[in-house]
C-alpha positions as CSV (number, residue, x, y, z in Angstrom):
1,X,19.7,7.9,-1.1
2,X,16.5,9.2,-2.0
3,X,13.7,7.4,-4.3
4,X,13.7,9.4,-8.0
5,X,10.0,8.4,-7.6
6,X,7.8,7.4,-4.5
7,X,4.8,6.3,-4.5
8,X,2.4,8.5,-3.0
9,X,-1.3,6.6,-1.5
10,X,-4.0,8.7,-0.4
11,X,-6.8,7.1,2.0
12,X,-9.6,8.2,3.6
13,X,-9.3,7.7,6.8
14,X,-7.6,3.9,6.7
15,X,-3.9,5.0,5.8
16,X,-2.4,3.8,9.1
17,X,-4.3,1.0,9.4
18,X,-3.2,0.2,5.5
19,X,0.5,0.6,6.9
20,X,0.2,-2.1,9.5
21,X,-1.1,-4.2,7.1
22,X,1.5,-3.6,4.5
23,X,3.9,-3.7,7.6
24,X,3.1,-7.8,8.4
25,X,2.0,-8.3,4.6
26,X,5.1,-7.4,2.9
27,X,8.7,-8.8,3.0
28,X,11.5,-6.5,4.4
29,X,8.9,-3.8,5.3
30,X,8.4,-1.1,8.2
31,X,6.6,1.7,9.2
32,X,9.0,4.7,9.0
33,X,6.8,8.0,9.7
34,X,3.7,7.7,11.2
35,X,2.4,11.7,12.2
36,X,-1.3,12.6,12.4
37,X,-2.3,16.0,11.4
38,X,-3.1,16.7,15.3
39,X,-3.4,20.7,15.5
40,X,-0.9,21.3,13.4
41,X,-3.4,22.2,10.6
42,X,-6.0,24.9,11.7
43,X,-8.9,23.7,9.1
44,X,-8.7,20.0,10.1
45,X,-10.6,19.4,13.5
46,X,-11.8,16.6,15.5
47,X,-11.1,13.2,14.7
48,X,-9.8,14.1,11.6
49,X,-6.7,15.3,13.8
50,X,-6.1,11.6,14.6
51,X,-5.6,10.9,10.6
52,X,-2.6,10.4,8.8
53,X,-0.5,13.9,7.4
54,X,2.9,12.0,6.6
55,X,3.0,8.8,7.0
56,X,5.4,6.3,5.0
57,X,6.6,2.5,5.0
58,X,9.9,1.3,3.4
59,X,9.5,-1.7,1.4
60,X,13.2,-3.3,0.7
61,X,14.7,0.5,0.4
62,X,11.8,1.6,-1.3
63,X,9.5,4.0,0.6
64,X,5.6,4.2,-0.3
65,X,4.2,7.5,1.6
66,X,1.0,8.3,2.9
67,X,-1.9,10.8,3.6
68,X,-5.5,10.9,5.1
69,X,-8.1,12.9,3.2
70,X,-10.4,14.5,6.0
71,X,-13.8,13.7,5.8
72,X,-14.6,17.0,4.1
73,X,-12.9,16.5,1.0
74,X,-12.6,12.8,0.0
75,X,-10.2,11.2,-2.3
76,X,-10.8,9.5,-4.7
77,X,-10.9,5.7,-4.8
78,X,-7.9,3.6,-6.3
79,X,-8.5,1.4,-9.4
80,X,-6.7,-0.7,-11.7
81,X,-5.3,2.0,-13.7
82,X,-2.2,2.2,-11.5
83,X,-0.4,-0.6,-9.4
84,X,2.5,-1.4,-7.3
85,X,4.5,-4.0,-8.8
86,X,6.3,-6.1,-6.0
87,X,9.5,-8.3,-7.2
88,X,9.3,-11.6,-5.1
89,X,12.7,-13.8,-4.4
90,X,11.0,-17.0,-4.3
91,X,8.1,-18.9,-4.6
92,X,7.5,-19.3,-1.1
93,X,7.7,-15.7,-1.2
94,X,5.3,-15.3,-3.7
95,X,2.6,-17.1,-2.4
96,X,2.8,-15.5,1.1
97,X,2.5,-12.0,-0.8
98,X,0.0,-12.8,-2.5
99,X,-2.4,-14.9,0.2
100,X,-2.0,-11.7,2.5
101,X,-3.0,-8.9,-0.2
102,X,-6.0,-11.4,-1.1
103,X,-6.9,-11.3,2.1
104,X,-10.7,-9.6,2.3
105,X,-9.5,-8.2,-1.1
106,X,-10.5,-9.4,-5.0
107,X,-8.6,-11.5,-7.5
108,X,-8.4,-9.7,-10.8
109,X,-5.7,-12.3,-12.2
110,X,-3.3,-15.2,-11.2
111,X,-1.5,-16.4,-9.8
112,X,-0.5,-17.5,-13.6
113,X,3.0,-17.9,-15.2
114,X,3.5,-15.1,-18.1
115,X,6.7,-16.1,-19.3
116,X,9.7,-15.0,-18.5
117,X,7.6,-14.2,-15.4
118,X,7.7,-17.5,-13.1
119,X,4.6,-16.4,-11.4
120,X,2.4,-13.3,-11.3
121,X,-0.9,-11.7,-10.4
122,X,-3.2,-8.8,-9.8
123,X,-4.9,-8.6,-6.4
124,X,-6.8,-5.3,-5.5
125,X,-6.2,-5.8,-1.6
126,X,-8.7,-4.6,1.0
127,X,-8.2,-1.1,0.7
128,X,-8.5,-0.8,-2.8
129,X,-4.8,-0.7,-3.7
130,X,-3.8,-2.9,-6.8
131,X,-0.7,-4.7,-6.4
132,X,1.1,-7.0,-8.7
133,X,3.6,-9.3,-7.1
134,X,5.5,-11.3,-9.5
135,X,8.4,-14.0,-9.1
136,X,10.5,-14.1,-11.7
């Protein structure tokens, strides 16, 4: 079955590395594409070949897909404005997610309870990406 809506990251320069991360961070999460741009675009050359052109991870069914920028033409950087909200089964759970996004990254909030919501937070991890794992 395919997502209605997948989330779509653009990175410049970091997107596989952010997969690995996301890979070992993340509950019930691999790496499912992983193809640089190579030569299969004329314009991008040199080690911009060696970034991401499709790349994706599935996150309990969910994919999250990929892209390098080349170095040419930068993306923009991530902010709060738009998160990824990650549903936790546990506590245990929740605290694991949320040490490993912290990890080199910032804090904006939490972990707090918000009823209904057991336990939540916002972590902007170390790639700039704004998560919000909550246990409910």
């Amino acid at each position: 079955m395919t997502n209605a809506i997948t989330p779509f990251l653009t990175f410049n320069g970091r997107a596989k590395e952010a997969m690995e991360f996301y890979a070992q961070a993340l509950p019930d999460t691999k790496i499912t594409k992983d193809e640089p741009y190579g030569d299969q675009v004329p314009w991008v050359t040199g080690d911009n070949q060696k970034r991401i052109m499709r790349g994706s991870i599935e996150v309990r069914g969910n994919e999250i897909m990929f892209l390098d920028m080349d170095s040419e033409h930068p993306a923009p950087e991530f902010n709060w404005a738009s998160s990824i909200l990650i549903n936790c089964e546990s506590e245990a759970e929740f605290m694991a997610v949320f040490n490993a996004l912290k990890e080199g990254g910032t804090v904006m909030m939490g972990p707090e309870a918000v009823p209904p919501i057991r336990l939540c937070a916002w972590v902007v991890d170390k790639f700039g990406v704004v998560w919000q794992p909550i246990w409910m």
